[in-house]
N, C-alpha and C positions, 0 to 999 in steps of 0.2 A: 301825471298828476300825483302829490303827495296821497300816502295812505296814513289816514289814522284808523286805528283798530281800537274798538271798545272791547278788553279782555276780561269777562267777570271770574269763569270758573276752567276747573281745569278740562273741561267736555269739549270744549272748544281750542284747545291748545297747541291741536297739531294743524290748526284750519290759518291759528295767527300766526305762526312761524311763518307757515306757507306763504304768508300775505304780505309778513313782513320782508321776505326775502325782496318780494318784489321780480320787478324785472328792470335792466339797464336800460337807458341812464337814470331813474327811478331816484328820488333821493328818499336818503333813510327813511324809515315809517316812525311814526308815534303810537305808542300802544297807552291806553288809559287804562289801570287798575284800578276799576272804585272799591275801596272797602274789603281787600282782599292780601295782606300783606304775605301770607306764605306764599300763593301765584307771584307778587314781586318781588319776592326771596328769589324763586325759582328764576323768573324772565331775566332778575341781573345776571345770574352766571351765564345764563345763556347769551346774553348779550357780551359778556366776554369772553365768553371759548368759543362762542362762532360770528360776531356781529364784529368782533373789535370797539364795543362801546360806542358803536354808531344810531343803534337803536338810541331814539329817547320815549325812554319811562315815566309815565305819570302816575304816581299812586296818591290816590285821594283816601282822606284818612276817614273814617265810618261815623256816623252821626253815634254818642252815646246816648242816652233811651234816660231822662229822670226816673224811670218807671224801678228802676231796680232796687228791687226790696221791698217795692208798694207792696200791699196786699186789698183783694178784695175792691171795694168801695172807695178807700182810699184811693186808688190804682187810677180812676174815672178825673180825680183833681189833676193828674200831671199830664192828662191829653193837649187839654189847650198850649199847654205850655211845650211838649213836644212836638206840637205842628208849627208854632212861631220857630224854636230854634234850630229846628233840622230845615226848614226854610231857609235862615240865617245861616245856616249851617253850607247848605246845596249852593247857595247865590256867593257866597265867599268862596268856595270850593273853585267853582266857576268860573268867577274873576281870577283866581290868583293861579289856575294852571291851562283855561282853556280860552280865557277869552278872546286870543290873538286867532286862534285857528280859521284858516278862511279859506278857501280855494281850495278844498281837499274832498277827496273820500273817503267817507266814513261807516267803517262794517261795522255789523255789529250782528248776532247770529240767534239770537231770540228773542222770542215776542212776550216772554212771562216772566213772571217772578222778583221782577225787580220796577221799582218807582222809582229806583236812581237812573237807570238806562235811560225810562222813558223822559225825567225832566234833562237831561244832560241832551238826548237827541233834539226835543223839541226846540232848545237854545242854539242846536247846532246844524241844524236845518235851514236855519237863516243866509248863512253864509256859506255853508258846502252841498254834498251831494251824500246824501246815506246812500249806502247799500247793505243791502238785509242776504246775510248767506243763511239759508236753513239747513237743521240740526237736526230735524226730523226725519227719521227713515219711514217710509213710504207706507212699511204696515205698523206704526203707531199714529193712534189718535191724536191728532195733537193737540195743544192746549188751545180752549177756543172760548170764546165771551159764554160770561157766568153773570145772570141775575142773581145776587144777592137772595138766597135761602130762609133767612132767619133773621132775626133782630142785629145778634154782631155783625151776621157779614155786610149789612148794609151801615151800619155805624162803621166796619172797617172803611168802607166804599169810601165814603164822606170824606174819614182820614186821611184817605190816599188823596182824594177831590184836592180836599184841600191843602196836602203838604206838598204833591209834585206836581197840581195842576187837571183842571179840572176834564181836559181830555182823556185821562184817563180810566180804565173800565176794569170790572175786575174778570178773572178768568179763572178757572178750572180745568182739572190735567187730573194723575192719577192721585192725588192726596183729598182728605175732606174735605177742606177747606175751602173758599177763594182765597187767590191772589195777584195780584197786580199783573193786569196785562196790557197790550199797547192793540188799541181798535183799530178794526180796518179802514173804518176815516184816518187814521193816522197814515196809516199803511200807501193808502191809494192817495193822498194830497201830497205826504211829504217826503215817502222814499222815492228816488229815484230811479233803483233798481232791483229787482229781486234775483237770487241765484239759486236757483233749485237746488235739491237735495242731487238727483243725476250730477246736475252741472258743478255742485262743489264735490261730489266723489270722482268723476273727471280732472278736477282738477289737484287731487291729493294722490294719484294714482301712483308717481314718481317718487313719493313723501318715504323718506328712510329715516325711520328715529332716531337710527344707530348715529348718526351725524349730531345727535342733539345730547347724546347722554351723556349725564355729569357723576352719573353715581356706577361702579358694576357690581352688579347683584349673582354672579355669575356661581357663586359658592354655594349659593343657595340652593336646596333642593323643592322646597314649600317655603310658598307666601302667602299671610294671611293678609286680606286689606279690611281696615273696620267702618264702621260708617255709623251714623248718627242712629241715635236710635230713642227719639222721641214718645210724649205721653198717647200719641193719635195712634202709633205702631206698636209698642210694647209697652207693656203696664205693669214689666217685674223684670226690672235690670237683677236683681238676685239671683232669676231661675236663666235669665241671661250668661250670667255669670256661672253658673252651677253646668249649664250648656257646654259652654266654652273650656271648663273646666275637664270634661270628658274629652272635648276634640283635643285638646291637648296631649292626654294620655294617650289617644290613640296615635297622633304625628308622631310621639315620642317613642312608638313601638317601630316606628318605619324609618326613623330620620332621628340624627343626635341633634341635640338640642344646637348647636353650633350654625347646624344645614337647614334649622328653620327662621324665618323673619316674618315680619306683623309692619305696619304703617298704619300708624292712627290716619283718621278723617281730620283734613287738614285744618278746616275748624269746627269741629266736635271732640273732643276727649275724656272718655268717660274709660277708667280702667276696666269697671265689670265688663267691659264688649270687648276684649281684647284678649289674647292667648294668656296662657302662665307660663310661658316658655317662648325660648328664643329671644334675638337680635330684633330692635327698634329701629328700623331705618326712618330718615328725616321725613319729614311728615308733609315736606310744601314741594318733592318730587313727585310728579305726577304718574300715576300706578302703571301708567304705559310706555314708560320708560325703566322701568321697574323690569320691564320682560326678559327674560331672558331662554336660549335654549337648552340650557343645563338646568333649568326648573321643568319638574316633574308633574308640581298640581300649585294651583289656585284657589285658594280659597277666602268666603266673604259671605258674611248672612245674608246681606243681598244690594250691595257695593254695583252698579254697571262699570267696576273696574275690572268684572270679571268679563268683559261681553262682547270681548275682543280678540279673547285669548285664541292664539294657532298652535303654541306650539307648548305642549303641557296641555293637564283636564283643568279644568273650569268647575267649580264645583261649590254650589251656594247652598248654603244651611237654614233658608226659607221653611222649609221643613220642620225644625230643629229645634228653634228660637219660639218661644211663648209669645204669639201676637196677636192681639187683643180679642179677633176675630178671624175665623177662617176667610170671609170674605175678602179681609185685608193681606192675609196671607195668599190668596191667590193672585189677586191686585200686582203683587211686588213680584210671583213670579210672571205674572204675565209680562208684566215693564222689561223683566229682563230678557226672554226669550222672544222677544218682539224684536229687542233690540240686538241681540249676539247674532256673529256673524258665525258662529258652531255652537256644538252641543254643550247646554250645560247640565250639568249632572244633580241632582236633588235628593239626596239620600231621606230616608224616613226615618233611619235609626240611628245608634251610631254605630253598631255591629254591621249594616249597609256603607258607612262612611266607612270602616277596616277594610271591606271588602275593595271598593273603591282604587283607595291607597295601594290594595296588592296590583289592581291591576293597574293603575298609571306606572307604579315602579316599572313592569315585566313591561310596559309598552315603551320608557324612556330608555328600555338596557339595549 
């Protein structure tokens, strides 16, 4: 049976390849990018240094928001009018790259965060078979149905109600907020089949990145990777930046500025969150192909591109970074140490982060 793959972010990247390889006589897979054009920067070269352009790519292009620029009160007049056209928007989308799909399976590897997923599956349920691969490792919480808190999160609810469909619920995970999640009425009437977390690490055991890299990183000694860094997280990109600024100095004591590299968040970019030193590699590469064994450390304020890492330290500056509350500061390192498969390192100071640096060096010699 044909596979289509719903591909949003890069967490999932190495589970689509897998998927798309398929097995013989299998024909090519369909991967759908909603709304994520660096992942479809990346997917094409990989579809031509390993697929032979046998993959077919779908990239849907993202609903644009009238809201930009509103302020305030004003902000409240452009809702009605963003739920008609991102409607208009979804139902066009729809028609003009999915509508023929029928007879297929259809993965797709989370149950949160997005109201595109869930109106895309619900149309796509008709005529295939979803299957749900989870992303969750066993000792994280996962995202689970959220009753609306307060006056927005239930004004959000509505929004979602009414722009992807009113089965939808919303949900909570480790951020304040709700946001969009797919219920287990959905779950139990219209998936077909679920793949456990064991059963999808079972099936990635073989999985060799090396076969998939388009970039070598191999010069490098230290990689910074950045990551978003919102008003809910931090509430002084300046003392961010004045942060960052130090860990620079101190790279620059251990490593020439040549032997270190940085990778903006592929859509977030904000300079204060980023080194003042070093090589900018491409930014729609996804950090785990980024690895390499001629890197020494890792580092990311708190990035889960760190949370893989084997070979090299791991080292996230949770610590470090001004964030809003300490509550929310433990929050992000929990997220991460839940999720890494080794140690990651948390320094307090930056005279802790020196010390650090001397010992990855003495352990890569």
């Amino acid at each position: 049976m044909k596979r289509v793959i719903i591909s949003e972010n890069y967490t999932s990247i190495n589970t689509t390849l897998v998927l798309a390889e398929g097995r013989e006589p299998d024909p090519p897979a369909t991967i759908i990018i909603p709304a994520n054009f660096e992942l479809f920067k990346f997917l094409r070269e990989i579809n031509e240094k390993n697929f032979g352009n046998t993959l077919n790519l779908i990239y849907s292009e993202p609903y644009r928001s009238t809201m930009a620029g509103a302020r305030g009160i004003r902000r409240l007049l452009h809702v009605p009018v963003d739920i008609v056209r991102e409607r208009r928007h979804l139902k066009r989308n729809y028609a003009k790259y999915l509508a023929e799909i029928q007879g297929c399976e259809v993965y797709f590897f989370s149950r949160g965060f997005s109201g595109t997923r869930y109106y895309l599956l619900k149309k796509l349920a008709r005529r295939n078979k979803l299957v749900y691969v989870s992303h969750t490792q066993p000792s994280v919480t996962p995202i689970s149905r959220h009753a609306p808190g307060n006056l927005a999160e239930l004004v959000a609810l509505v929004i979602m109600k009414l722009t992807y469909g009113r089965g939808i619920a919303m949900g909570k995970f480790f951020y304040p907020h709700g946001l969009p999640f797919i219920p287990d009425r959905f779950m139990e009437r219209e998936v077909d089949r679920a793949i456990t977390w064991e059963e999808k690490e079972a099936m990635m055991k073989d999985f060799d990145v090396g076969r998939f890299r388009v970039f070598d990183a191999g010069k490098y000694e230290a990689i910074y990777f950045g990551h978003e860094m919102g008003s809910e997280t931090v509430a002084d990109l300046d003392g961010v930046e004045k942060v960052l600024t130090g860990v620079t100095e101190i790279l620059l004591k251990h490593f020439p500025a040549e032997r270190i590299a940085m990778k903006q968040h592929p859509l977030h970019r904000e300079e204060k969150t980023m080194l003042k030193a070093g090589d900018i590699l491409p930014s729609y590469i996804p950090a785990e192909f980024l690895r390499h064994q001629g890197v020494k450390v890792y580092l990311s304020p708190y990035s889960l591109a760190i949370v893989n890492i084997t070979d090299g330290r791991a080292i996230s500056l949770a610590n470090l970074i001004p964030v809003v509350s300490q509550e929310r500061r433990e929050m992000l390192k929990e997220l991460l140490v839940k999720q890494s498969r080794t140690e990651i390192l948390f320094p307090e100071t930056l005279e802790e982060l020196d010390a650090m640096l001397v010992d990855a060096k003495r352990q890569k010699m």
